[in-house]
Structure formats: C-alpha cells, structure tokens
C-alpha positions as CSV (number, residue, x, y, z in Angstrom):
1,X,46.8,-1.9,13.1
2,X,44.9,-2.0,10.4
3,X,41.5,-3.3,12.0
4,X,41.5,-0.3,13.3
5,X,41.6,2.2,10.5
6,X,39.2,4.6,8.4
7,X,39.7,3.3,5.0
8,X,38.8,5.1,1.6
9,X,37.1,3.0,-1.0
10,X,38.4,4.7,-4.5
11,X,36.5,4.8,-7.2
12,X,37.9,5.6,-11.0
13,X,35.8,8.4,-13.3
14,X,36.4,9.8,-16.2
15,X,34.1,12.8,-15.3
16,X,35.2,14.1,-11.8
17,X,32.5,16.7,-12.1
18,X,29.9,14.7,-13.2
19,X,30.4,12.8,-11.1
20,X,30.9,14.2,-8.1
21,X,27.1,16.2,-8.6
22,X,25.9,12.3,-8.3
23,X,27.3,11.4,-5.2
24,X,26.7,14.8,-4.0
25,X,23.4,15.6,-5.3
26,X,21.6,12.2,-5.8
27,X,23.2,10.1,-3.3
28,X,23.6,13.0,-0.2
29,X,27.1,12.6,0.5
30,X,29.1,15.3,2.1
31,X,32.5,16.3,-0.1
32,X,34.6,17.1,2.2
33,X,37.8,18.2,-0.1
34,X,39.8,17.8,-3.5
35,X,43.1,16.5,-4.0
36,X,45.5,17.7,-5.8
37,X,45.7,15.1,-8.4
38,X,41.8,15.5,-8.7
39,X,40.7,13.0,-6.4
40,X,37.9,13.7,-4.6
41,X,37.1,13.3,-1.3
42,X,33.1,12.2,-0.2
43,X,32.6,12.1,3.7
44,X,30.9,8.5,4.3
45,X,29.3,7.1,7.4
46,X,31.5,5.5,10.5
47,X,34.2,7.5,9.3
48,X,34.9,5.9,6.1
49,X,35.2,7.8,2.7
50,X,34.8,7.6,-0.8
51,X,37.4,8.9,-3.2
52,X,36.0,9.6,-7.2
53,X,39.6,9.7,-8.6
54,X,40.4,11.0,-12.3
55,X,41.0,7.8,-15.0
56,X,40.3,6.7,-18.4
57,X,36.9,5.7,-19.4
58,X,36.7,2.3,-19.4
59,X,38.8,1.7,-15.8
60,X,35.6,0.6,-14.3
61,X,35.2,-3.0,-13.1
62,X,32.0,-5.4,-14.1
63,X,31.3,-6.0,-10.5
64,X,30.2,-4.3,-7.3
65,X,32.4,-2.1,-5.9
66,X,30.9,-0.5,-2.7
67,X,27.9,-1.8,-1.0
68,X,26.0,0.9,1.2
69,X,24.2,-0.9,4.2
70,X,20.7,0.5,4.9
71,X,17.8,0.2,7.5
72,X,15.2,0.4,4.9
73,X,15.9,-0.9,2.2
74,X,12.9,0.2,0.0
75,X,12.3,3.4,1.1
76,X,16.1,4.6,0.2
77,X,15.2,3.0,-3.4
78,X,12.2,4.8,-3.6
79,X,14.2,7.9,-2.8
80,X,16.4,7.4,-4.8
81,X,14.6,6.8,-7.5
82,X,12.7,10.0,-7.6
83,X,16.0,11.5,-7.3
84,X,17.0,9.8,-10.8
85,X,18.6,6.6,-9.8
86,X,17.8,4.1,-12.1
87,X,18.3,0.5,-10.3
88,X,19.1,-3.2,-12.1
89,X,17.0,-6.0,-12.3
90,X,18.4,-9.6,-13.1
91,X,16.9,-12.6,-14.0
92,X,19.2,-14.7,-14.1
93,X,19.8,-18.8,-12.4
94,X,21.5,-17.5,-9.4
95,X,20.4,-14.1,-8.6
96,X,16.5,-12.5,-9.4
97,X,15.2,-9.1,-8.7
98,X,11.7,-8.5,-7.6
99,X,11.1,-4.7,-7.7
100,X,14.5,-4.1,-8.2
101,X,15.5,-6.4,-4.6
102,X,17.2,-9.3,-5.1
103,X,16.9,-11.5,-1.4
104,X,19.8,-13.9,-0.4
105,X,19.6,-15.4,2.6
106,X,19.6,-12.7,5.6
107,X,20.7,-9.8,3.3
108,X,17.9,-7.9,0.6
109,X,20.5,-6.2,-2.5
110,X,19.8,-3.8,-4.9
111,X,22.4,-2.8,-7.4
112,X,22.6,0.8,-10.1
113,X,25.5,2.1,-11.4
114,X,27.0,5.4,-11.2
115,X,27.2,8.4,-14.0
116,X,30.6,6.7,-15.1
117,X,29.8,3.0,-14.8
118,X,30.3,2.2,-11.6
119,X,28.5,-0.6,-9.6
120,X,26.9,0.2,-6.8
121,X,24.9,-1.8,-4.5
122,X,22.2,-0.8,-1.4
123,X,21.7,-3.8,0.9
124,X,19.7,-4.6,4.3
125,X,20.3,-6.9,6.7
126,X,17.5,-9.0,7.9
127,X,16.5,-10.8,10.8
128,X,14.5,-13.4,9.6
129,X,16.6,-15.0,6.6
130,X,14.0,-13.2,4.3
C-alpha cells in the first residue's frame, strides 16, 4: 500500500556536486549513497529521502518543491542564515513576508532556493492560527 511507504522526493541539478555540499553542508542532511546514474541519495527525517538527480539546467520548477516542517521556525532561519542561506521575501496581494516569514493561517513559511534553483520552503505549524 502506498500509505504506507518511504517516499523519495527527487530533485533535478545540474551540479550534483555543488549541490550535494548544500544539502550536506548548509542544510545537515546525511548522504547516505550515490546511484549509478548520479543520483544522489540524502537521508531525511521519518524515513523519507531526498534524491539530487543529474539534469539540464533549467529542469527546475517556479514553485515549491519540498517543504521541511520545523519546531522553531526562526531559530532554523537564523541558522541557516549564518550558514549562507539566503531566504525570499514577497510582497505581493496574497502572500507577504515579515522577516523573511510569511504567516497563513495555522502554518508560518519561509521559502530560499537551492545552489541550482530549486525552491525550498521551512514551515511551522501553529497552535493558535498565528
């Protein structure tokens, strides 16, 4: 069944190495193994994973592909940050940032992209709608 399987979120890069020293060294995840084809394997939480898999430059979407839940929202953007992560803001009618966190509803987003154009989004879930 699939409701009850690991699942692999792939991204495309046109830099595997490049971009596997981002997810690796900015964002702290675990590789975990290389494919033959390239691919490369990140070790995510619940037993989920991330694959950075060889394309063309331009392969990228203009929208968020994975969203990382968090406890603390700021604190992992301050980390972040002084790791080199450099987060979006938007001002636009239906979505604005305030210190780079956007708030909709129960849920506080922040989006940056990766080193090959990749969205990427950090978001908290809150209790109080705020």
């Amino acid at each position: 069944m699939l409701t009850a399987t690991r699942t692999t979120t792939m991204l495309p890069v046109s830099d595997p190495e490049r971009a596997s020293h981002f997810y690796a060294d900015l964002l702290g995840l675990k590789a975990v193994m290389s494919a033959p084809d390239g691919t490369r394997i990140f070790e995510l939480g619940q037993g989920d994973a991330l694959g950075l898999m060889p394309a063309e430059a331009g392969a990228q979407t203009k929208h968020t592909v994975i969203s990382f839940e968090v406890p603390d929202l700021e604190s992992e953007i301050r980390e972040l940050e002084g790791k080199g992560v450099k987060f979006a803001d938007y001002d636009l009618p239906d979505l604005k940032t305030v210190n780079h966190i956007a708030v909709m509803g129960s849920e506080k987003a922040a989006w940056f992209c990766d080193t090959e154009g990749n969205i990427l989004c950090l978001h908290q879930l809150t209790d109080n709608g705020a």
